[in-house]
PDB file of N, H, CA, C and O in Angstrom:
ATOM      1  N   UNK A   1     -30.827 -13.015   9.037  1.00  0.00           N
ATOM      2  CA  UNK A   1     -32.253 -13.269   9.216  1.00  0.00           C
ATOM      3  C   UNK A   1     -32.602 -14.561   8.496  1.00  0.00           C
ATOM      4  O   UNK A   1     -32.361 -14.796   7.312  1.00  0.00           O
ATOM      5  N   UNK A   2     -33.342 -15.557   9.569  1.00  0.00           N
ATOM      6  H   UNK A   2     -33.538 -15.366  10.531  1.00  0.00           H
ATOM      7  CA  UNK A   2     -33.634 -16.899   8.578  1.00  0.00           C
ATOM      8  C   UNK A   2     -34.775 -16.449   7.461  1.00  0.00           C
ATOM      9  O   UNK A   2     -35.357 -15.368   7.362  1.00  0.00           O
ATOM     10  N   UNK A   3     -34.883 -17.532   6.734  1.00  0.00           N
ATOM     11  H   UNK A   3     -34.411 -18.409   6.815  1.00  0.00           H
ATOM     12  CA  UNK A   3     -35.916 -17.559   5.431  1.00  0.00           C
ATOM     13  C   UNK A   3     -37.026 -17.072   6.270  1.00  0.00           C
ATOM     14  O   UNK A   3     -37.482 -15.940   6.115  1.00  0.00           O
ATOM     15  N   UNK A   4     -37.617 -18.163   7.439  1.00  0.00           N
ATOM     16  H   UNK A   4     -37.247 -19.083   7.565  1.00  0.00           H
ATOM     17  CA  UNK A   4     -38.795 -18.336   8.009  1.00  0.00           C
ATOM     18  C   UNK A   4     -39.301 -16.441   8.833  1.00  0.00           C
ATOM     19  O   UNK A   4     -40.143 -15.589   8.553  1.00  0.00           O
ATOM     20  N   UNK A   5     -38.434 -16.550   9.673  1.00  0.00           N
ATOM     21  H   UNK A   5     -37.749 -17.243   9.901  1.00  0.00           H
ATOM     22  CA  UNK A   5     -38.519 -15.114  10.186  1.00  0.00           C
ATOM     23  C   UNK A   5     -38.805 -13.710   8.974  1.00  0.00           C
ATOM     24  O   UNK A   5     -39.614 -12.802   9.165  1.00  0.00           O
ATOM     25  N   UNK A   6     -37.948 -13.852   7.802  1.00  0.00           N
ATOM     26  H   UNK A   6     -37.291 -14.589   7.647  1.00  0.00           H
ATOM     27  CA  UNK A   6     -38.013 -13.688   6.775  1.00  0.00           C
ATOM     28  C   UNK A   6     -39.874 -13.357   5.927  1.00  0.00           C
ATOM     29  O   UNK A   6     -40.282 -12.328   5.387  1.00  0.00           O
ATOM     30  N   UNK A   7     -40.448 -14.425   6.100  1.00  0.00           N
ATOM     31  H   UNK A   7     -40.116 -15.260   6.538  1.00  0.00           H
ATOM     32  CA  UNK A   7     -41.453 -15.239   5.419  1.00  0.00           C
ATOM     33  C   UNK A   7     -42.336 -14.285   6.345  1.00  0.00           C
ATOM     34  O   UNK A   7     -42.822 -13.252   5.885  1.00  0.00           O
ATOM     35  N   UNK A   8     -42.532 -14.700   7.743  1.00  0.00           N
ATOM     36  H   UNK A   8     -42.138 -15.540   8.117  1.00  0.00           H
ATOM     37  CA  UNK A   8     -43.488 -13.881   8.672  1.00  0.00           C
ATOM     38  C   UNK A   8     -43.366 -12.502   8.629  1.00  0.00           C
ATOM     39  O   UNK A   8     -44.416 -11.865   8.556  1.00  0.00           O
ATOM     40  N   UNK A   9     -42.323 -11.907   8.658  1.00  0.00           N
ATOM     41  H   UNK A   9     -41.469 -12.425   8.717  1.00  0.00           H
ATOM     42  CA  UNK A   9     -41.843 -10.230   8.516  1.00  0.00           C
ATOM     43  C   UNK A   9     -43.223  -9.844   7.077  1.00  0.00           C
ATOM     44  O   UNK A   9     -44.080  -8.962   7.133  1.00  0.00           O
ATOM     45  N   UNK A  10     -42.992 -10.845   5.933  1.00  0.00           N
ATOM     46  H   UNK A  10     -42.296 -11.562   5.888  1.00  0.00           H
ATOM     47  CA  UNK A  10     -43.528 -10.122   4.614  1.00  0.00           C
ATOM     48  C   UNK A  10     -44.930 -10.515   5.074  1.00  0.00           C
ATOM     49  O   UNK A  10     -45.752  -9.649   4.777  1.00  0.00           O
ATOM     50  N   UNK A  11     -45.364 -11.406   5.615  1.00  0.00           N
ATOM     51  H   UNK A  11     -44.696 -12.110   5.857  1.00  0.00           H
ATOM     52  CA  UNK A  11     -46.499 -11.897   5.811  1.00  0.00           C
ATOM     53  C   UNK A  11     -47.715 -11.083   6.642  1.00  0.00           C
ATOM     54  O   UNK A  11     -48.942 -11.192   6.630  1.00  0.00           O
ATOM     55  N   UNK A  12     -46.835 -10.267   7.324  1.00  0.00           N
ATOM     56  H   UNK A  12     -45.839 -10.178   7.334  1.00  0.00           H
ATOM     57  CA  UNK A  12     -47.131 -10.110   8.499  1.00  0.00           C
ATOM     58  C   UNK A  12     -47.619  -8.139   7.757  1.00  0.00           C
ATOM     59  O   UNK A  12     -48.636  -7.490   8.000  1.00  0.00           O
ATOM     60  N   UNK A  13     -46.883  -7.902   7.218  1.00  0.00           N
ATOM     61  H   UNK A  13     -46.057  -8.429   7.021  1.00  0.00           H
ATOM     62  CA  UNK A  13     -46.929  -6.815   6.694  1.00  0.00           C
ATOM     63  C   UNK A  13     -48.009  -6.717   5.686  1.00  0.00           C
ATOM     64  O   UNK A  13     -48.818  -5.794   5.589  1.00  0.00           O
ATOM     65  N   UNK A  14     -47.920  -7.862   4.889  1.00  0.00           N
ATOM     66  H   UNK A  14     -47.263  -8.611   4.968  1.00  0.00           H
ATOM     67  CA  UNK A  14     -49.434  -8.090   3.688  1.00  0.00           C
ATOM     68  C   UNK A  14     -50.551  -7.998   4.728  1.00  0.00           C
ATOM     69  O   UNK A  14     -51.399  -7.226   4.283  1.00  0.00           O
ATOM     70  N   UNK A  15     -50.880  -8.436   5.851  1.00  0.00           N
ATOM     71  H   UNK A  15     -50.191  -9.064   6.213  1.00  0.00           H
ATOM     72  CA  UNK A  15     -51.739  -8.752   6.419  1.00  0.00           C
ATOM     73  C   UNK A  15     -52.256  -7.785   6.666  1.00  0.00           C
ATOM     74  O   UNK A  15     -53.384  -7.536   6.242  1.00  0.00           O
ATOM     75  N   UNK A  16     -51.325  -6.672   7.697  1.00  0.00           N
ATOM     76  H   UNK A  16     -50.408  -6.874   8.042  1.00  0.00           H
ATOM     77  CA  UNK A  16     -51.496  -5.289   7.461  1.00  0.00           C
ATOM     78  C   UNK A  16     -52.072  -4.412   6.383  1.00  0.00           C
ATOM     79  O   UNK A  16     -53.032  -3.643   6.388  1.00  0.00           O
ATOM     80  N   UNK A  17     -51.355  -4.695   5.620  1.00  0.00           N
ATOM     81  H   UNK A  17     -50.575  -5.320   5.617  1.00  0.00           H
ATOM     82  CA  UNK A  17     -51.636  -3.901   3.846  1.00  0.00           C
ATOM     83  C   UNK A  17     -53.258  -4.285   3.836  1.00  0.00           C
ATOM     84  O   UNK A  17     -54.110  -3.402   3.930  1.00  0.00           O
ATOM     85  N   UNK A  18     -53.597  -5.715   3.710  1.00  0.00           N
ATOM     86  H   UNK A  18     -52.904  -6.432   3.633  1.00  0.00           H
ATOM     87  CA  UNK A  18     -54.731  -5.774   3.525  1.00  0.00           C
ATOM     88  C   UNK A  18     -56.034  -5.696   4.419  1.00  0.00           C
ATOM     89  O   UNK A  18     -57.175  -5.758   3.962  1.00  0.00           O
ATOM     90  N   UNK A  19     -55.783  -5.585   5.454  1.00  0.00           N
ATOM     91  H   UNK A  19     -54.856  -5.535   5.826  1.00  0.00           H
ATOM     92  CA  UNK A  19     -56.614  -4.608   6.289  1.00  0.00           C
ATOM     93  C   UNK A  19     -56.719  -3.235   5.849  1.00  0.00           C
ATOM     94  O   UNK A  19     -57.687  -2.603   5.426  1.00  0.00           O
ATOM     95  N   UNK A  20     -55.358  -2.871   6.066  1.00  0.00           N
ATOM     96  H   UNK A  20     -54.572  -3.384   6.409  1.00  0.00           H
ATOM     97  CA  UNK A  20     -55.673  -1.247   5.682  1.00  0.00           C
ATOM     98  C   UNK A  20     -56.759  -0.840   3.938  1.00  0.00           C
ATOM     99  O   UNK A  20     -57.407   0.159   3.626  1.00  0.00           O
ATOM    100  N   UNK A  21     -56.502  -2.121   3.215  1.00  0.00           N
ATOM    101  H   UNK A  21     -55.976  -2.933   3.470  1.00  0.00           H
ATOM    102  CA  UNK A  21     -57.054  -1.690   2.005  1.00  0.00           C
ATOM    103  C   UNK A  21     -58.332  -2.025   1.961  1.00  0.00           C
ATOM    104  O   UNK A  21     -58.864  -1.418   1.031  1.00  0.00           O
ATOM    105  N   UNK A  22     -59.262  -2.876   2.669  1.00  0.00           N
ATOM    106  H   UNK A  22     -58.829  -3.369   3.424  1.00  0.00           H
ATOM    107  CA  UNK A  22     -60.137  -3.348   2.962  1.00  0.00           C
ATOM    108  C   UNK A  22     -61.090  -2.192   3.942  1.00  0.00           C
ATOM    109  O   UNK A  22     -62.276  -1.962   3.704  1.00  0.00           O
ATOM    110  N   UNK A  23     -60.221  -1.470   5.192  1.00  0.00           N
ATOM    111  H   UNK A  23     -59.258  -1.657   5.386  1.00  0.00           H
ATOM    112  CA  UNK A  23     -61.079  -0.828   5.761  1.00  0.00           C
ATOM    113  C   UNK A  23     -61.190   0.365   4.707  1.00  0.00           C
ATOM    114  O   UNK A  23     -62.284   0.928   4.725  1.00  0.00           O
ATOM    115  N   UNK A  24     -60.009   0.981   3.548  1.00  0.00           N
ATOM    116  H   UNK A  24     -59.120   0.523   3.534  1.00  0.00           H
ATOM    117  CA  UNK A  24     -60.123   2.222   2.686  1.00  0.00           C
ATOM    118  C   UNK A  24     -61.401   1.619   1.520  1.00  0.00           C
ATOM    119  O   UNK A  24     -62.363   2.246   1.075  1.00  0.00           O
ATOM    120  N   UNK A  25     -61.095   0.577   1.324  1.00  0.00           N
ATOM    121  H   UNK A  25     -60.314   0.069   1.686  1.00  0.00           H
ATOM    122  CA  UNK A  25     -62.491   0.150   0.272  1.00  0.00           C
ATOM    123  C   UNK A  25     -63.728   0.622   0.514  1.00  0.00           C
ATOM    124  O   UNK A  25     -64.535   1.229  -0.190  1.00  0.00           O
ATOM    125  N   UNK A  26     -63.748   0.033   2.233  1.00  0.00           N
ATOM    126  H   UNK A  26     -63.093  -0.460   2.805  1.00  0.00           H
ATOM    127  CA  UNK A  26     -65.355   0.426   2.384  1.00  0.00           C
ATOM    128  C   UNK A  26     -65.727   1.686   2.942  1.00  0.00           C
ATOM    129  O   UNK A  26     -66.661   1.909   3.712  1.00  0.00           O
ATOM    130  N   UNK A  27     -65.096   2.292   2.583  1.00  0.00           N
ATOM    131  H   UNK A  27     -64.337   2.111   1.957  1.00  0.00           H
ATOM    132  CA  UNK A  27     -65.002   3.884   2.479  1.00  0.00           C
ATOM    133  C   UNK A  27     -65.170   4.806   1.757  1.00  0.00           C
ATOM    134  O   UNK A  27     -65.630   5.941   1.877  1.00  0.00           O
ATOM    135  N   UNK A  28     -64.613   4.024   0.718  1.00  0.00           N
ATOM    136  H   UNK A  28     -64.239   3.102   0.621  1.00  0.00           H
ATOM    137  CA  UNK A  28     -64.416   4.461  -0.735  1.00  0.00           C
ATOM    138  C   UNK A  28     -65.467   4.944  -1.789  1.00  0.00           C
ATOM    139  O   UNK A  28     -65.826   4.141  -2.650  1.00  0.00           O
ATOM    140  N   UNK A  29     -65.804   5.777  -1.777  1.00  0.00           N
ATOM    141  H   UNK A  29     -65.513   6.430  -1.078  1.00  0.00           H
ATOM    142  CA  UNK A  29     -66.869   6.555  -2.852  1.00  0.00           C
ATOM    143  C   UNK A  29     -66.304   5.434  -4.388  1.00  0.00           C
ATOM    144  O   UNK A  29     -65.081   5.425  -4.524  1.00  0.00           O
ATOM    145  N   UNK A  30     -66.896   4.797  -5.170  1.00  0.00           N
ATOM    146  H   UNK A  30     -67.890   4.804  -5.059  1.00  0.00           H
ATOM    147  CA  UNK A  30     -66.886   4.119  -6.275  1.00  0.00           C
ATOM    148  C   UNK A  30     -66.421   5.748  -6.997  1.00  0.00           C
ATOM    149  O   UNK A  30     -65.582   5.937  -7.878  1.00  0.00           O
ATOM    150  N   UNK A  31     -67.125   6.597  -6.413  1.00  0.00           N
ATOM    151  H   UNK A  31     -67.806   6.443  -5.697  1.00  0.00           H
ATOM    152  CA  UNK A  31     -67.607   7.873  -7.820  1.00  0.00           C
ATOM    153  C   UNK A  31     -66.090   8.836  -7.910  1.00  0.00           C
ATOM    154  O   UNK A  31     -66.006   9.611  -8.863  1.00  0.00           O
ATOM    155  N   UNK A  32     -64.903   8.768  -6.899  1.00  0.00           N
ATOM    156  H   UNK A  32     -64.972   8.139  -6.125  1.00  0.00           H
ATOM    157  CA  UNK A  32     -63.963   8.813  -7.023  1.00  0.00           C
ATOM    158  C   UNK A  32     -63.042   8.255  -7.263  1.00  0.00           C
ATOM    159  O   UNK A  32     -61.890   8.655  -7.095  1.00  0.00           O
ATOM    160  N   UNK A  33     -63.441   7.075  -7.766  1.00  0.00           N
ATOM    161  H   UNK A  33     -64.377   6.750  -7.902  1.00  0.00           H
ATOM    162  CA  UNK A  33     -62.248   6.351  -8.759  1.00  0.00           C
ATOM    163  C   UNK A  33     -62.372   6.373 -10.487  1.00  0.00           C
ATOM    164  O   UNK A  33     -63.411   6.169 -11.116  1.00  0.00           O
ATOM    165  N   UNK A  34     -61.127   6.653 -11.018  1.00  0.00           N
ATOM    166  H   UNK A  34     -60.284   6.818 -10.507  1.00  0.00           H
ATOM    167  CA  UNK A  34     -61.035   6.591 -12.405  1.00  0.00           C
ATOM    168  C   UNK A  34     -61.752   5.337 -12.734  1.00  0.00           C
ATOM    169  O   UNK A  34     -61.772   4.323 -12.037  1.00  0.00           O
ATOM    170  N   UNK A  35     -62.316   5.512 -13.828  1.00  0.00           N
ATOM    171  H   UNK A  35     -62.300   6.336 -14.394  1.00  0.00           H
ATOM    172  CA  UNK A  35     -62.523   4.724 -15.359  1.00  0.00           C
ATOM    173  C   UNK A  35     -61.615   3.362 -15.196  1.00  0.00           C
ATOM    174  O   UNK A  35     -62.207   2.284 -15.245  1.00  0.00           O
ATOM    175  N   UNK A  36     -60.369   3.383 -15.026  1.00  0.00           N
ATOM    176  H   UNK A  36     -59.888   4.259 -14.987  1.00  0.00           H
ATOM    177  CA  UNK A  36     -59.414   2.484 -15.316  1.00  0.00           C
ATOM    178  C   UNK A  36     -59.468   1.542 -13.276  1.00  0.00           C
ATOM    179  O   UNK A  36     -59.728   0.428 -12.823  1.00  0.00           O
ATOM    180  N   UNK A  37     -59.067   2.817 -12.765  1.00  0.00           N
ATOM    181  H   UNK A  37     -58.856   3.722 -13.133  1.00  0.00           H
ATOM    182  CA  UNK A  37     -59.476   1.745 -10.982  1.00  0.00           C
ATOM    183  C   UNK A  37     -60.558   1.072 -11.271  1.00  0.00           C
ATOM    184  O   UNK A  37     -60.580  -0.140 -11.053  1.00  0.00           O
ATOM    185  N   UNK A  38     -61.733   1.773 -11.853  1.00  0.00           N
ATOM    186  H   UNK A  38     -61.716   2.756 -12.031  1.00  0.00           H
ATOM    187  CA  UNK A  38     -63.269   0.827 -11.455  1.00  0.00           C
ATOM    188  C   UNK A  38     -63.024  -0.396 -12.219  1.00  0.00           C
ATOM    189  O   UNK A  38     -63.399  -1.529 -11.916  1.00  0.00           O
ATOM    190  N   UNK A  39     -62.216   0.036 -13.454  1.00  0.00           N
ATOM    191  H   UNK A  39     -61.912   0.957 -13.701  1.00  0.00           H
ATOM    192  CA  UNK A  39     -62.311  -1.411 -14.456  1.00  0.00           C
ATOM    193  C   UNK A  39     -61.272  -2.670 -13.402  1.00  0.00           C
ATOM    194  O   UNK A  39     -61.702  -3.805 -13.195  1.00  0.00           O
ATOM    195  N   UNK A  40     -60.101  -2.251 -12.928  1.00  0.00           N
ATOM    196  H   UNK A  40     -59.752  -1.329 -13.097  1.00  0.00           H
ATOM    197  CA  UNK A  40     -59.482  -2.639 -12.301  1.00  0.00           C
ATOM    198  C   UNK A  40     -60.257  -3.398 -10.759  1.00  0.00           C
ATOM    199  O   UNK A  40     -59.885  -4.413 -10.171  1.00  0.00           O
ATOM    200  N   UNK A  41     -61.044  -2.776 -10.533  1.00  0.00           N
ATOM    201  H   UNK A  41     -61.346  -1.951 -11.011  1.00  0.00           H
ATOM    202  CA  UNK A  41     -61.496  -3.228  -9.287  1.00  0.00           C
ATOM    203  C   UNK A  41     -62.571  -4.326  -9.312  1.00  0.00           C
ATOM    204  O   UNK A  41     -62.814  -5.210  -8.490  1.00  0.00           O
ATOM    205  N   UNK A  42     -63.203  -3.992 -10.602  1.00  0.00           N
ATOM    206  H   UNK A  42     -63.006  -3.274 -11.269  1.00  0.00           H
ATOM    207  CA  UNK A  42     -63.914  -4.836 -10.775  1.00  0.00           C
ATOM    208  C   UNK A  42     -63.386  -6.511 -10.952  1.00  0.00           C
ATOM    209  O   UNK A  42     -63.785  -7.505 -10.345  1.00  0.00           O
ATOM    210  N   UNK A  43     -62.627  -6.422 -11.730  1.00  0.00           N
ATOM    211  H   UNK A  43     -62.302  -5.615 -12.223  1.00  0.00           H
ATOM    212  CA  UNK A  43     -61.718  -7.151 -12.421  1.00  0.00           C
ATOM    213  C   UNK A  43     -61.093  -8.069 -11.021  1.00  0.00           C
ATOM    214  O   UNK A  43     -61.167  -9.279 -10.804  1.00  0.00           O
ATOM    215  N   UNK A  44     -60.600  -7.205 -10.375  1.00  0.00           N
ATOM    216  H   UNK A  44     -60.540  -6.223 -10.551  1.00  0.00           H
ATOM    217  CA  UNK A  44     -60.458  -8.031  -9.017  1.00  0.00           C
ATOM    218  C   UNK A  44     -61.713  -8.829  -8.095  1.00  0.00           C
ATOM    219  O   UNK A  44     -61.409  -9.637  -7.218  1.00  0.00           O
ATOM    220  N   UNK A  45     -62.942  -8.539  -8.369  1.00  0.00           N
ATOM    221  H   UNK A  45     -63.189  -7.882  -9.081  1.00  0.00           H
ATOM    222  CA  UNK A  45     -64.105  -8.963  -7.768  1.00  0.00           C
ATOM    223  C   UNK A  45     -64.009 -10.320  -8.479  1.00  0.00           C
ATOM    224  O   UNK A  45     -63.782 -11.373  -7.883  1.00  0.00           O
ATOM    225  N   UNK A  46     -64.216 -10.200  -9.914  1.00  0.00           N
ATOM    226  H   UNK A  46     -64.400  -9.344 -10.399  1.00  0.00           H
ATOM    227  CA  UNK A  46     -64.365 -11.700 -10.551  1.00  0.00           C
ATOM    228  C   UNK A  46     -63.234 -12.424 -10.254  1.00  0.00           C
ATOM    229  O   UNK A  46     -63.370 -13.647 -10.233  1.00  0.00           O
ATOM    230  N   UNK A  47     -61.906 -11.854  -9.967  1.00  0.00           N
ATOM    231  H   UNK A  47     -61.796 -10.860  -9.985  1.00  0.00           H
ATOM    232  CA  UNK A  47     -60.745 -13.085  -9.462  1.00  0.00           C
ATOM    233  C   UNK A  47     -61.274 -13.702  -8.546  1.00  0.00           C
ATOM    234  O   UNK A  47     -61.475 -14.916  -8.560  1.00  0.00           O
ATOM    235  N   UNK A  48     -61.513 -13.065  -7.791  1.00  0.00           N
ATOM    236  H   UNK A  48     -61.350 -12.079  -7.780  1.00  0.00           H
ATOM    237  CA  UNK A  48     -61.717 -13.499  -6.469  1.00  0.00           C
ATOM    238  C   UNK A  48     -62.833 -14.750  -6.406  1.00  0.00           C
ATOM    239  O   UNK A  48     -62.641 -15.840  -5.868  1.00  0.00           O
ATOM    240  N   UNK A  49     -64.319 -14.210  -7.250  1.00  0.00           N
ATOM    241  H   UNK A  49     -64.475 -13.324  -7.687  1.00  0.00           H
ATOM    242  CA  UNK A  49     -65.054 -15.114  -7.081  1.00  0.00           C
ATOM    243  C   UNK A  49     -64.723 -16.266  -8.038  1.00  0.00           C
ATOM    244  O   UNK A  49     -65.597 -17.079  -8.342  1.00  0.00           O
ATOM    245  N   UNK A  50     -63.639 -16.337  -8.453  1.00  0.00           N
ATOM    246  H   UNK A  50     -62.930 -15.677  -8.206  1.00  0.00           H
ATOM    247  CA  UNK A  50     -63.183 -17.547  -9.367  1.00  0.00           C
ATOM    248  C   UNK A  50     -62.175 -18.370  -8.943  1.00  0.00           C
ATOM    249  O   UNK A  50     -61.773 -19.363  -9.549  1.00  0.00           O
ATOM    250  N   UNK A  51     -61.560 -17.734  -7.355  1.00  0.00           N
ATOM    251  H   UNK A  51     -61.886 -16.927  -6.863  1.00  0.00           H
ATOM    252  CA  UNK A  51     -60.790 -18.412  -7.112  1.00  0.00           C
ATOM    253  C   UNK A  51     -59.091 -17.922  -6.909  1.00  0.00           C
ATOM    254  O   UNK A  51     -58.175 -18.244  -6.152  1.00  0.00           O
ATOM    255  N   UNK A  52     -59.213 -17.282  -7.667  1.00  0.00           N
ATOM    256  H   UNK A  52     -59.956 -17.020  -8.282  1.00  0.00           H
ATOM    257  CA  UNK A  52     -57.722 -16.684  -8.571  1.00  0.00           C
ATOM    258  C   UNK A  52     -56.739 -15.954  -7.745  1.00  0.00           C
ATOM    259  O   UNK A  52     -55.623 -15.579  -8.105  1.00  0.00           O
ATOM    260  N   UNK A  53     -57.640 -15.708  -5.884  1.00  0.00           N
ATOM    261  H   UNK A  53     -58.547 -16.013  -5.592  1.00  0.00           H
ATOM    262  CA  UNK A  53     -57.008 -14.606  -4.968  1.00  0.00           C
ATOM    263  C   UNK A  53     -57.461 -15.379  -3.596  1.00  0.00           C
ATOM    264  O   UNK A  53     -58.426 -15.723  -2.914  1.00  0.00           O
ATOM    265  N   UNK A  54     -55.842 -15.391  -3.721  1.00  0.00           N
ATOM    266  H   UNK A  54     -55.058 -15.112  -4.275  1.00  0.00           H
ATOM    267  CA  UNK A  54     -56.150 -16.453  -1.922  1.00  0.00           C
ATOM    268  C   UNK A  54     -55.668 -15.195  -0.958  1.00  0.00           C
ATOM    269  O   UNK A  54     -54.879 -14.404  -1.476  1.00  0.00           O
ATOM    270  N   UNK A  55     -56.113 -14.937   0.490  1.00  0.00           N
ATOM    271  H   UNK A  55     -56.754 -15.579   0.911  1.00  0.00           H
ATOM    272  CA  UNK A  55     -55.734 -14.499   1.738  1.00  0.00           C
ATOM    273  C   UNK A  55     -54.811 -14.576   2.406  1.00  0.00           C
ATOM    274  O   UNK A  55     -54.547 -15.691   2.855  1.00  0.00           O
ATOM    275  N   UNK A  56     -54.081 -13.618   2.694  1.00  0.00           N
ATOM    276  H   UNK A  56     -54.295 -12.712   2.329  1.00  0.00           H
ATOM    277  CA  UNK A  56     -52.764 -14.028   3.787  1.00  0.00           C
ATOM    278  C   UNK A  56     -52.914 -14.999   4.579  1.00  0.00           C
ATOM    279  O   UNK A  56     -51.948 -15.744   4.742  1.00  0.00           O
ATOM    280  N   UNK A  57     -54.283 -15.290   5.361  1.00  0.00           N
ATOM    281  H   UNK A  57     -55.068 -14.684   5.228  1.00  0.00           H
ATOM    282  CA  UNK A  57     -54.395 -16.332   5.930  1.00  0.00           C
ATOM    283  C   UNK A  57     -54.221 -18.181   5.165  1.00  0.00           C
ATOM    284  O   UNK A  57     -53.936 -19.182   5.823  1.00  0.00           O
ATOM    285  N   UNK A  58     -54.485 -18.130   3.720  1.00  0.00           N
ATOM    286  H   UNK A  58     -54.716 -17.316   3.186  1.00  0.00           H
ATOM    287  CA  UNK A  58     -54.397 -18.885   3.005  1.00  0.00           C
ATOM    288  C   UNK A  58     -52.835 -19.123   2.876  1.00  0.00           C
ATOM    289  O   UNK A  58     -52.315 -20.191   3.198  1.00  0.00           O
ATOM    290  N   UNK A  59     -52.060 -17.933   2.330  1.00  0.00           N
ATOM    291  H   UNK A  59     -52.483 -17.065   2.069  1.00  0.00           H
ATOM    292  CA  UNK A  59     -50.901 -17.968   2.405  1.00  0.00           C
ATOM    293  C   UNK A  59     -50.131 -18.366   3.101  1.00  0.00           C
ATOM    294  O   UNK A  59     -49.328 -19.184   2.652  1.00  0.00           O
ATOM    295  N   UNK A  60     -50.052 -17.954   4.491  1.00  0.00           N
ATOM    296  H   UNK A  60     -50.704 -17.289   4.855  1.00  0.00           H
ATOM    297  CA  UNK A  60     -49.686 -18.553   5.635  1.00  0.00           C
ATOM    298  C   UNK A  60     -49.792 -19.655   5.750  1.00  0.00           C
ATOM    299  O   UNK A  60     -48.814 -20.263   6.185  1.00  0.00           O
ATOM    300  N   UNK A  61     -50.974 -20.374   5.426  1.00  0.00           N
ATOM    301  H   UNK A  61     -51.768 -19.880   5.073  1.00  0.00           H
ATOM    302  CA  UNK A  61     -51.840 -22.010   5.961  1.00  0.00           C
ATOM    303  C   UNK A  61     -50.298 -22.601   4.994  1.00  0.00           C
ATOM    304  O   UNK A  61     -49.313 -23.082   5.553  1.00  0.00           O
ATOM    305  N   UNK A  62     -50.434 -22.408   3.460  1.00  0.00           N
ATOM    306  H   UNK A  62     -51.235 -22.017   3.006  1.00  0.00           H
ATOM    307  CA  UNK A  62     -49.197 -22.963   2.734  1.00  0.00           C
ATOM    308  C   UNK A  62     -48.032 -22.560   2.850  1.00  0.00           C
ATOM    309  O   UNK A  62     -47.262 -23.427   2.437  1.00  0.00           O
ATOM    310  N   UNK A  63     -47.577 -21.775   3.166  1.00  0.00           N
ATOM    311  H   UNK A  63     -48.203 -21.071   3.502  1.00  0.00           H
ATOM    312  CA  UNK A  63     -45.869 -21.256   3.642  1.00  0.00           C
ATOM    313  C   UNK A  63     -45.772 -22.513   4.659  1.00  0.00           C
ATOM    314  O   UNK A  63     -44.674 -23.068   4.704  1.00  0.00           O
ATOM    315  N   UNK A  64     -46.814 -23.019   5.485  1.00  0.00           N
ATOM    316  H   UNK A  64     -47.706 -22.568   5.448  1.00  0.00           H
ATOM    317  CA  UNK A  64     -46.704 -23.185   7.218  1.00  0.00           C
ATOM    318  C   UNK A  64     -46.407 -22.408   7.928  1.00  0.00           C
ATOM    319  O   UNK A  64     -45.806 -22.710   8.959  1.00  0.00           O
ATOM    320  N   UNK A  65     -46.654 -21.428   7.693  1.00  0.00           N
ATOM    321  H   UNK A  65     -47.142 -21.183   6.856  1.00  0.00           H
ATOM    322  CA  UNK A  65     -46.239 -20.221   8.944  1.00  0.00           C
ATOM    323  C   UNK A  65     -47.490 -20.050   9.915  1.00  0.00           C
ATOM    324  O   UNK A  65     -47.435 -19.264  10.860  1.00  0.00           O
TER     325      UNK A  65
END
């Protein structure tokens, strides 16, 4: 298996992943997550708005895939 084929296989699968975690988010009762997820999740909100969390689509754009 080349690198590239390689590269799209994982890519292709994150992309997946993050759909699937995106449609379970907005689903997601806040009031059933631990203490430690909410701190965690939060924590991921400010990456994001800082920059710190690029998109498979981002990813892709720099792989060149």
């Amino acid at each position: 298996m080349g690198q590239q084929t390689f590269q799209k296989q994982v890519l292709s699968r994150l992309d997946r992943v993050e759909k699937t975690m995106n449609y379970l988010l907005e689903r997601m009762e806040d009031t059933k997550l631990s203490d430690e997820e909410k701190q965690l999740l939060q924590e991921s909100y400010v990456h994001e708005k800082e920059g710190r969390l690029i998109s498979s689509k981002e990813l892709k754009k720099k792989l060149g895939i």
